[in-house]
PASEBA-1860 file (N, C-alpha, C; in nm, 3 decimals):
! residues 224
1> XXXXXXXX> 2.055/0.832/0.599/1.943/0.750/0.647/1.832/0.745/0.542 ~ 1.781/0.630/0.485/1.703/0.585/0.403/1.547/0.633/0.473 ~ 1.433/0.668/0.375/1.319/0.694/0.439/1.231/0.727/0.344 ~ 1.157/0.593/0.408/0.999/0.559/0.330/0.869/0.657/0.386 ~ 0.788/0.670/0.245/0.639/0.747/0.305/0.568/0.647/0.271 ~ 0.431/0.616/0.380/0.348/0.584/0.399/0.211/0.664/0.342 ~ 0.139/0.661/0.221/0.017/0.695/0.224/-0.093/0.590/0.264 ~ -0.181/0.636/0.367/-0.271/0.514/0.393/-0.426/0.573/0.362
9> XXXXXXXX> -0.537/0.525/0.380/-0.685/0.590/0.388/-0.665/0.664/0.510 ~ -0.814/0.734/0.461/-0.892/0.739/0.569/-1.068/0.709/0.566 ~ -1.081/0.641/0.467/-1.190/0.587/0.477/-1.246/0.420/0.571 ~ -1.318/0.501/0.610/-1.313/0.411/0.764/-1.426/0.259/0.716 ~ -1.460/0.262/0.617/-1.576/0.137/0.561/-1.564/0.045/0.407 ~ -1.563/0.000/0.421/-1.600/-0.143/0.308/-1.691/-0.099/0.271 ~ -1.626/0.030/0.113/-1.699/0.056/0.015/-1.841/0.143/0.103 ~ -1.949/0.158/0.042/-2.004/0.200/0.129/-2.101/0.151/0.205
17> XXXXXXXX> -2.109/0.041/0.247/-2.103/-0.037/0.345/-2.098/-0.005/0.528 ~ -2.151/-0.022/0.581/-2.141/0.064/0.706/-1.993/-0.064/0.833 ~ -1.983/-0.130/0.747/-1.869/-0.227/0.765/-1.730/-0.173/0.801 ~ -1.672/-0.189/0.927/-1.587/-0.091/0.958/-1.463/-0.142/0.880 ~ -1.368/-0.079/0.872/-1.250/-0.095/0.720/-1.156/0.009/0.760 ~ -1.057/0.028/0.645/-0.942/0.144/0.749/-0.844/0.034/0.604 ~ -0.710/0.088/0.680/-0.630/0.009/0.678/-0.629/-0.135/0.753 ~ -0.559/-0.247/0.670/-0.547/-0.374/0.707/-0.387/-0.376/0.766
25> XXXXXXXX> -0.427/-0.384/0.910/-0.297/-0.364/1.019/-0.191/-0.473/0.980 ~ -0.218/-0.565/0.965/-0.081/-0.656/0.885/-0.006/-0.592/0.801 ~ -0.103/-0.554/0.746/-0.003/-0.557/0.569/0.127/-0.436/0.583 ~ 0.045/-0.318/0.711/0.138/-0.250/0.769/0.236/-0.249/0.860 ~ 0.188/-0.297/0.914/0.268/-0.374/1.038/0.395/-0.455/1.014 ~ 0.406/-0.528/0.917/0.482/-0.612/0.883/0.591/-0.562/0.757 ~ 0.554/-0.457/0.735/0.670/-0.353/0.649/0.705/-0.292/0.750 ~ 0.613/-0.235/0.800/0.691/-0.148/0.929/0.833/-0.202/1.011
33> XXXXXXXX> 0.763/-0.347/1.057/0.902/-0.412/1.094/0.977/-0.465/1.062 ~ 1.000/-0.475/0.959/1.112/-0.487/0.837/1.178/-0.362/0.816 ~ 1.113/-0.248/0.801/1.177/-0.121/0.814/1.297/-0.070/0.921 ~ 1.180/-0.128/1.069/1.267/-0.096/1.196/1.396/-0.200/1.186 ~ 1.351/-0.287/1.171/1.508/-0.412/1.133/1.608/-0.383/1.081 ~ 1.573/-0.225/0.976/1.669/-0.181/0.930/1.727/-0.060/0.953 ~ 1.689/-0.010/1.009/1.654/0.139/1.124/1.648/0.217/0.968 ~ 1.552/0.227/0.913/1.506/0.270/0.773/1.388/0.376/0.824
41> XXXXXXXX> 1.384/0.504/0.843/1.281/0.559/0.859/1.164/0.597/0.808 ~ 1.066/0.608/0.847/0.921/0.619/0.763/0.827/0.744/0.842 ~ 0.754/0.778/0.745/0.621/0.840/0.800/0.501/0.836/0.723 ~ 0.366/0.811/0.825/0.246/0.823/0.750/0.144/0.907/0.759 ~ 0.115/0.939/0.627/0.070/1.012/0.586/-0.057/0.974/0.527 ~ -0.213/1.078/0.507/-0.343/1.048/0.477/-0.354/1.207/0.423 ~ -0.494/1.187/0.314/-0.517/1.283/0.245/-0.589/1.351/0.326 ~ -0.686/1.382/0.460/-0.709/1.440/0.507/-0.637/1.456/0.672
49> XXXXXXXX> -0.520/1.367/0.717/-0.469/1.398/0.787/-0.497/1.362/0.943 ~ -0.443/1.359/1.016/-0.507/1.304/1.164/-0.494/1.182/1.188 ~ -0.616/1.105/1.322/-0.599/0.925/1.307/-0.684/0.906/1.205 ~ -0.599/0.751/1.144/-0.660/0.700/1.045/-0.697/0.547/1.083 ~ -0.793/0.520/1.029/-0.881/0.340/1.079/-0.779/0.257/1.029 ~ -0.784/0.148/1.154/-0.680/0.046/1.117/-0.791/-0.064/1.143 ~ -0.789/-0.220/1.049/-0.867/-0.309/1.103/-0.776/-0.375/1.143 ~ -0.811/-0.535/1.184/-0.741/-0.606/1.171/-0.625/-0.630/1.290
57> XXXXXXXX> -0.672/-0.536/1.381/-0.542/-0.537/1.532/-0.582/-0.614/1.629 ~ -0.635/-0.731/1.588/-0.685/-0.825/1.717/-0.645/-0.943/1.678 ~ -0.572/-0.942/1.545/-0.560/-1.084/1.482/-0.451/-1.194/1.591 ~ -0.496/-1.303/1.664/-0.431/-1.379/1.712/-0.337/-1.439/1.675 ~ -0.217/-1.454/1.710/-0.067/-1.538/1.679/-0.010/-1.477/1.623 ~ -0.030/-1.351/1.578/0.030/-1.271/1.486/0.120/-1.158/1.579 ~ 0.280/-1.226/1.597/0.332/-1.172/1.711/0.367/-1.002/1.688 ~ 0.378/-1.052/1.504/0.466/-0.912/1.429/0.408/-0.797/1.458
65> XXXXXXXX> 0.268/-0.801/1.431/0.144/-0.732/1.441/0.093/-0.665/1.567 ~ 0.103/-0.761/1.690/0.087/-0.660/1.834/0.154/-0.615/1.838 ~ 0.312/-0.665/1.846/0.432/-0.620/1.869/0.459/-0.417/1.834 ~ 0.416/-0.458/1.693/0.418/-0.310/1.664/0.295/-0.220/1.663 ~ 0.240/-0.290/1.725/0.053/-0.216/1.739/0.099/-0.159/1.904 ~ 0.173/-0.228/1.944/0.217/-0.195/2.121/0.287/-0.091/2.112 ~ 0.360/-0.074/1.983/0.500/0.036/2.017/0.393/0.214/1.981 ~ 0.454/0.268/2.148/0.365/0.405/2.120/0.413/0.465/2.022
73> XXXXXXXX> 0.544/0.502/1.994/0.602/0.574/1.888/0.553/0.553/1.748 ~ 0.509/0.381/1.706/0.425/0.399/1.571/0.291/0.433/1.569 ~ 0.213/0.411/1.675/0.064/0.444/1.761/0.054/0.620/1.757 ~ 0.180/0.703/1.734/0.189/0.813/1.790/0.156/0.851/1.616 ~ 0.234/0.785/1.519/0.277/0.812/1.354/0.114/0.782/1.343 ~ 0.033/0.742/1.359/-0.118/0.670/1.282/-0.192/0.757/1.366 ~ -0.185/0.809/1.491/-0.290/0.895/1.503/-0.330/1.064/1.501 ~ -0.186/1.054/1.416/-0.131/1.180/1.395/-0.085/1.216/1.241
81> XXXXXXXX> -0.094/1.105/1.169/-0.092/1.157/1.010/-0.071/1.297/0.928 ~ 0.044/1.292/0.877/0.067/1.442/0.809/-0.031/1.417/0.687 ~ -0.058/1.533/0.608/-0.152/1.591/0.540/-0.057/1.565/0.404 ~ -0.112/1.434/0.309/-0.037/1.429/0.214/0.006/1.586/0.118 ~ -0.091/1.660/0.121/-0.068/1.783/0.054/0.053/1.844/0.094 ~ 0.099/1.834/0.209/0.182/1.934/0.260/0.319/1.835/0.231 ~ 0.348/1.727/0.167/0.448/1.623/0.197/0.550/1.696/0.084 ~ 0.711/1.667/0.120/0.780/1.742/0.062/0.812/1.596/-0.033
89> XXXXXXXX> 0.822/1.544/-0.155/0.824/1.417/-0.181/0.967/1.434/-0.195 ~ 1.044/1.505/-0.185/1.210/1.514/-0.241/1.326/1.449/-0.090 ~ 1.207/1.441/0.024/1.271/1.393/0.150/1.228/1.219/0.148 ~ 1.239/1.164/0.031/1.169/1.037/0.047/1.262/0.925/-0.073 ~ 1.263/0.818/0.003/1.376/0.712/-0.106/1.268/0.639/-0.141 ~ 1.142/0.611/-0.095/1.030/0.507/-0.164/0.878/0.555/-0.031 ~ 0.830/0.489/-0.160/0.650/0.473/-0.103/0.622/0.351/-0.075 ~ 0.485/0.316/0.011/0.517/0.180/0.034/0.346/0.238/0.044
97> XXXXXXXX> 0.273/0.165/-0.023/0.112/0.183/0.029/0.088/-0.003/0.103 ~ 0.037/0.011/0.219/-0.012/-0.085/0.246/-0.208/-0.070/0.193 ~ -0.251/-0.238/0.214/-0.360/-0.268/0.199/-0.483/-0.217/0.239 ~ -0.577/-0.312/0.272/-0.705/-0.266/0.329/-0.833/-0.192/0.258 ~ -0.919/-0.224/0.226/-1.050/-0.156/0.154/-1.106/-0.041/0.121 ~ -1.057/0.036/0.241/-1.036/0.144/0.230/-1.020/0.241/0.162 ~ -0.903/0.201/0.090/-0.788/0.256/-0.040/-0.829/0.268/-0.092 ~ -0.949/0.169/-0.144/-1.037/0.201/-0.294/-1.144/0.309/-0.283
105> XXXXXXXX> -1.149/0.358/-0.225/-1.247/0.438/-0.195/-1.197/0.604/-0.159 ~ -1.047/0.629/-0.137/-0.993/0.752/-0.168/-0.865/0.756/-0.287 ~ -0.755/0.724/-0.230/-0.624/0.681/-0.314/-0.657/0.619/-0.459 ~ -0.744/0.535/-0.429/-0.727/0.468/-0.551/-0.788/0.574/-0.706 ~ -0.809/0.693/-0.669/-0.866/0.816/-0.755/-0.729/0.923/-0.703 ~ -0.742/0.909/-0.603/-0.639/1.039/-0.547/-0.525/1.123/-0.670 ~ -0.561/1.234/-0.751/-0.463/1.285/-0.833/-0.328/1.326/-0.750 ~ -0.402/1.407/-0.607/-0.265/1.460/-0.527/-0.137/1.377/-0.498
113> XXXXXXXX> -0.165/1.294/-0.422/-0.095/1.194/-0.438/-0.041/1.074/-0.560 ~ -0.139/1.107/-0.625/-0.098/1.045/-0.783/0.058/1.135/-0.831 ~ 0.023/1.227/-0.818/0.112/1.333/-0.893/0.230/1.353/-0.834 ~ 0.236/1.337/-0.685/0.320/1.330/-0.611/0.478/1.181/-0.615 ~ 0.371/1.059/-0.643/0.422/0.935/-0.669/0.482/0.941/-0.816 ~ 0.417/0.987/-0.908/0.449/1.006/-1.001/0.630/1.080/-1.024 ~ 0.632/1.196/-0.940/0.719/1.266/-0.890/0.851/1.226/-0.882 ~ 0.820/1.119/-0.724/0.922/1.026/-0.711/0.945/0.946/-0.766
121> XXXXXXXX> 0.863/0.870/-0.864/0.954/0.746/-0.933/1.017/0.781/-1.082 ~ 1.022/0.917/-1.105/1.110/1.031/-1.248/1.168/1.027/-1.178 ~ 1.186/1.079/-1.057/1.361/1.098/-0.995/1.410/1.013/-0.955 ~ 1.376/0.879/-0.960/1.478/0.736/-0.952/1.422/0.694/-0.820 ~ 1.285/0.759/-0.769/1.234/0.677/-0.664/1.185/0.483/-0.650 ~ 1.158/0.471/-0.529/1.085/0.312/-0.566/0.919/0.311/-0.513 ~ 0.861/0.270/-0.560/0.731/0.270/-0.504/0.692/0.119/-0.505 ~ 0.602/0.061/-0.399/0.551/-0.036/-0.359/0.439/-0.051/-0.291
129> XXXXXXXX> 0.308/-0.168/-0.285/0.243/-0.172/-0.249/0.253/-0.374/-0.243 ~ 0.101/-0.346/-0.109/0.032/-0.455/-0.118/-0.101/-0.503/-0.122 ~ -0.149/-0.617/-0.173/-0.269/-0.647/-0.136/-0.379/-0.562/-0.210 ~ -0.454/-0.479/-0.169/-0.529/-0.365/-0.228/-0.459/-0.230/-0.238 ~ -0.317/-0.222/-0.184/-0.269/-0.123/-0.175/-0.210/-0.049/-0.330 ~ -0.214/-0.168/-0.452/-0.210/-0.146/-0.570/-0.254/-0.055/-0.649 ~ -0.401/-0.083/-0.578/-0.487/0.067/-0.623/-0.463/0.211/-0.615 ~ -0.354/0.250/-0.549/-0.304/0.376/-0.533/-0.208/0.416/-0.679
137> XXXXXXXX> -0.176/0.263/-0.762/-0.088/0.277/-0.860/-0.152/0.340/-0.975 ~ -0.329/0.332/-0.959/-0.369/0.366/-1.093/-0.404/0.508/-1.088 ~ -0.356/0.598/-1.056/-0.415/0.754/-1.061/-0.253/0.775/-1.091 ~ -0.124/0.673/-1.087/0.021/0.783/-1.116/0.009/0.774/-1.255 ~ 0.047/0.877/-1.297/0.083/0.946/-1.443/0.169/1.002/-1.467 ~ 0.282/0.933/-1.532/0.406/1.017/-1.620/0.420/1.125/-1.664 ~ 0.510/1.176/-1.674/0.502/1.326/-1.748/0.560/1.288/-1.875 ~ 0.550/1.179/-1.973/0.539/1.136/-2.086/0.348/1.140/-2.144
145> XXXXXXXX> 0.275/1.112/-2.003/0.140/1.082/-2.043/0.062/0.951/-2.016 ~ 0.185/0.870/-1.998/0.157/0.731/-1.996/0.161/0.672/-1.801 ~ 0.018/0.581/-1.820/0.030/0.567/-1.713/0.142/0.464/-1.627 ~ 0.183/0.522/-1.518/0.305/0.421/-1.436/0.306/0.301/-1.487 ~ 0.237/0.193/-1.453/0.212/0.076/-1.512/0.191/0.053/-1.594 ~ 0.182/0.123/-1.704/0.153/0.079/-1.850/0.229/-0.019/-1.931 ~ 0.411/-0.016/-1.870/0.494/-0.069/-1.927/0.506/-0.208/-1.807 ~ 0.465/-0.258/-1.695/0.478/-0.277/-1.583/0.413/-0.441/-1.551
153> XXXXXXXX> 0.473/-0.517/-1.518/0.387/-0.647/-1.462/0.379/-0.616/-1.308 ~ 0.228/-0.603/-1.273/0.209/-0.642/-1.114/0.073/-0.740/-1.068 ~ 0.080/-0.759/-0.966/0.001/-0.810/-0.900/-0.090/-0.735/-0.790 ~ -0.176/-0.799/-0.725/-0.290/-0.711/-0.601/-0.353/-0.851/-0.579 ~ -0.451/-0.829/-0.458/-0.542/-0.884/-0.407/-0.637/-0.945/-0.551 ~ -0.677/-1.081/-0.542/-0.750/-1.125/-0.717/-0.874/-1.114/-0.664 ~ -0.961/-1.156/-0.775/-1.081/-1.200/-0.799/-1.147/-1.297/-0.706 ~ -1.058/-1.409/-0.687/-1.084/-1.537/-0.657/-1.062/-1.469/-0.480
161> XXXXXXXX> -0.998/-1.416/-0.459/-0.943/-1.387/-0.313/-1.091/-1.312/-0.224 ~ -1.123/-1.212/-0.300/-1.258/-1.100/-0.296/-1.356/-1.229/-0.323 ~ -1.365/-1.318/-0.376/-1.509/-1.426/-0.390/-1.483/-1.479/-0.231 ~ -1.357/-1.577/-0.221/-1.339/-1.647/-0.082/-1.370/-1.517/0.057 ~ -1.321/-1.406/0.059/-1.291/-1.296/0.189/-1.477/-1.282/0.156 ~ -1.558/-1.280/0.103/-1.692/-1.243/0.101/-1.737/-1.086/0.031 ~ -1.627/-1.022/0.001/-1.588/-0.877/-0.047/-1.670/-0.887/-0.174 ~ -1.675/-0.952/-0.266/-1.696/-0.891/-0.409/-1.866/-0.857/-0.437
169> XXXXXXXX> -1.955/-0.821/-0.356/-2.052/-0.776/-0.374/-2.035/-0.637/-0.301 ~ -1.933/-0.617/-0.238/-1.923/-0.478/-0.139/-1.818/-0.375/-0.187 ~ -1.742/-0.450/-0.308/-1.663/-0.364/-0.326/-1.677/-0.234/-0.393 ~ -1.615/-0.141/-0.401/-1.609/-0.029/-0.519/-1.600/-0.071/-0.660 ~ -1.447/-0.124/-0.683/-1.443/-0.201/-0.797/-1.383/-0.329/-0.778 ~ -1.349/-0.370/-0.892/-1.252/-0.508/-0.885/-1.110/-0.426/-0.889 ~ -1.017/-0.455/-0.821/-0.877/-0.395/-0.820/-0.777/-0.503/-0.928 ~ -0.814/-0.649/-0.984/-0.796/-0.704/-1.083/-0.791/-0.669/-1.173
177> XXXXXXXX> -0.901/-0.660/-1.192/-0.949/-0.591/-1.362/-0.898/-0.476/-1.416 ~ -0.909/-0.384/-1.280/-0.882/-0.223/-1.323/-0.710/-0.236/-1.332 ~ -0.657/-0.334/-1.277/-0.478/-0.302/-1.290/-0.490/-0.420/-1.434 ~ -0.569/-0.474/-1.452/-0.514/-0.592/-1.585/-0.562/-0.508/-1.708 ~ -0.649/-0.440/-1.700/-0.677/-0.323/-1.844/-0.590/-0.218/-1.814 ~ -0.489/-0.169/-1.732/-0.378/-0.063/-1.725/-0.241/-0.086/-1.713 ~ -0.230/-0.188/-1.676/-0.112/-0.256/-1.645/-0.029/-0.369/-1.762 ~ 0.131/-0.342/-1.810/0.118/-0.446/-1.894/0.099/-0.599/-1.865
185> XXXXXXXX> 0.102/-0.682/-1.754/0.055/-0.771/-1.733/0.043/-0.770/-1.588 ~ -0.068/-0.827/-1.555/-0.101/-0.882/-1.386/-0.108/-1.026/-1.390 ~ -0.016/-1.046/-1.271/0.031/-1.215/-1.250/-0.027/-1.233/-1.111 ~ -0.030/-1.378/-1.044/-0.071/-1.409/-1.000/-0.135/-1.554/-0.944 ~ -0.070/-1.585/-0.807/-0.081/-1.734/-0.817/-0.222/-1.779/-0.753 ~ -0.221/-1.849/-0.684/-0.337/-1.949/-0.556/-0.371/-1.851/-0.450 ~ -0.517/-1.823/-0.432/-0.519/-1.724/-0.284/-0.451/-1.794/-0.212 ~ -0.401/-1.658/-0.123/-0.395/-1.647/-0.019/-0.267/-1.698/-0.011
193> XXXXXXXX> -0.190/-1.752/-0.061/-0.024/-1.801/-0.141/0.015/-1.632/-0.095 ~ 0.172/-1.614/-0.039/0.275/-1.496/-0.049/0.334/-1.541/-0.188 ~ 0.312/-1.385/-0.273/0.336/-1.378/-0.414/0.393/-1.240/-0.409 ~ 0.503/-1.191/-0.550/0.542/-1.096/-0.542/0.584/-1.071/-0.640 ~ 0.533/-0.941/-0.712/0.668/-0.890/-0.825/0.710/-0.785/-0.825 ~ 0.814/-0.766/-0.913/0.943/-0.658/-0.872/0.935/-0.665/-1.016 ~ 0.911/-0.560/-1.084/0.931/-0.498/-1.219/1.042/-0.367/-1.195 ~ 1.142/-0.346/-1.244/1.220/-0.234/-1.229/1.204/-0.191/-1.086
201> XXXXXXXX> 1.183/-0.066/-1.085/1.152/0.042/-0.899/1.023/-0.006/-0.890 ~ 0.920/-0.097/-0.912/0.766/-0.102/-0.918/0.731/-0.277/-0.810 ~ 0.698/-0.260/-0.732/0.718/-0.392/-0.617/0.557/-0.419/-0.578 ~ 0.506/-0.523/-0.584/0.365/-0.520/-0.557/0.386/-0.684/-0.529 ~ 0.282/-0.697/-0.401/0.212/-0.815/-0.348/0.064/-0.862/-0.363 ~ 0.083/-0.965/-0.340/-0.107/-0.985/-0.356/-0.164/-1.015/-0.287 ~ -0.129/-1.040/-0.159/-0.257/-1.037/-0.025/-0.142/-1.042/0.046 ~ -0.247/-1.033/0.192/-0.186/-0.997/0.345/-0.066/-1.136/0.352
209> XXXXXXXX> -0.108/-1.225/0.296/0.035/-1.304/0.335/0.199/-1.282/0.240 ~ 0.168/-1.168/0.177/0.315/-1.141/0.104/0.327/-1.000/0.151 ~ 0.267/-0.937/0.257/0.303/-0.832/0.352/0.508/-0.793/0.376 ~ 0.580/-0.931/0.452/0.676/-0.969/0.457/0.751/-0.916/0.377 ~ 0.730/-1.005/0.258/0.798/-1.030/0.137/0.793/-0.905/0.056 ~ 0.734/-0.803/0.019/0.702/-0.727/-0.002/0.813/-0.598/0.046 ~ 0.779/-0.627/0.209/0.902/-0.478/0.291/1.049/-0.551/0.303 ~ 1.082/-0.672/0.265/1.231/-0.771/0.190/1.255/-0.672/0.088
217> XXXXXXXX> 1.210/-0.691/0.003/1.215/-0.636/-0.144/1.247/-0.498/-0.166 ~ 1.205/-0.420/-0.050/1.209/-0.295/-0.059/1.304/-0.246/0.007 ~ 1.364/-0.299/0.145/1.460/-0.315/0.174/1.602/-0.341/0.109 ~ 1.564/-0.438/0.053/1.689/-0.446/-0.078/1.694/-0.351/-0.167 ~ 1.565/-0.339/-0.215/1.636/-0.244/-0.311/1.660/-0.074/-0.263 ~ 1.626/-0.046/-0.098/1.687/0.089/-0.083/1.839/0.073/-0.028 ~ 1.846/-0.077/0.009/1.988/-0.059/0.027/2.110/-0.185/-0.023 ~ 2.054/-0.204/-0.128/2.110/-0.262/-0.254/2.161/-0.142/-0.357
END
């Protein structure tokens, strides 16, 4: 049985901002059930452990999204978060960071989990993100020295996306910039467009609408 870890925040605000923030429940939600589609198991996990803020669970028409916001058993995984410290990374076929504002404001520094990711993708792991969830990519470091992405084309949430959402005066940083000066190239189409790349084990989306497409990809390649 195949089985993904989840690192998510736990920073509950938009930067520091008294703006409530968390994780962006799509971007999770919608790997999640791509996961269950495949009876692919997962668990999530936060650097300090416990419930962690989810936004975004009221969004209308979005069947994928209640659907699994309803199921107690994943309700049971989010308010109960294992303690990334304690995570054994050798019980794990891939990472999957979902989105949300949050991220930038712990993960996206996080060494523990840096070191950990790092871990798994030397031993032939896959790691993936979306949206802002990219930002978790820039604290992994090789045990060559070189950072994960250095050799790597990905994508994240742009510039243009953070001008339209109203974000780019609230943010921490630009998550653009910081992956296009570390990364060997960041691509990227039209907001708000489902976009995606797949460099080797390295899978990244660029906003909540390539959520989907994103837990496809990962799917394939744990059981491809």
């Amino acid at each position: 049985m195949k089985k993904v870890l989840i690192p998510v925040t736990n920073h509950a605000t938009l930067g520091n901002t008294e703006q409530p923030n968390g994780t962006y429940a799509p971007e999770l939600t919608h790997v999640v059930a791509v996961l269950n589609a495949h009876q692919i198991e997962f668990d999530i996990v936060s650097l300090k452990g416990g419930k962690v803020p989810l936004y975004g669970t009221d969004i209308e028409d979005d069947h994928v999204n209640s659907d699994i916001l309803a199921d107690a058993a994943f309700i049971q995984k989010v308010d109960n978060t294992q303690l990334i410290a304690e995570v054994n990374i050798d019980e794990y076929d891939a990472i999957f960071y979902p989105g949300g504002f949050g991220l930038l404001s712990d993960l996206a520094t996080d060494k523990t989990m840096g070191a950990l990711a790092a871990k798994h993708y030397e031993s032939g792991g896959i790691i993936s993100a979306v949206c802002h969830g990219p930002a978790a990519l820039l604290p992994i470091t090789l045990g060559n020295g070189n950072a994960l992405i250095a050799d790597k084309k990905v994508t994240s949430f742009t510039r243009e996306e953070e001008v339209d959402f109203g974000t780019i005066d609230d943010i921490p940083f630009l998550l653009e910039e910081s992956l296009t000066r570390l990364a060997a190239q960041f691509n990227k189409v039209q907001p708000w467009q489902s976009f995606t790349v797949e460099d080797e084990r390295v899978i990244t989306g660029q906003n909540p609408a390539s959520a989907h497409a994103v837990g496809e990809l990962l799917v394939n390649k744990l059981t491809g």
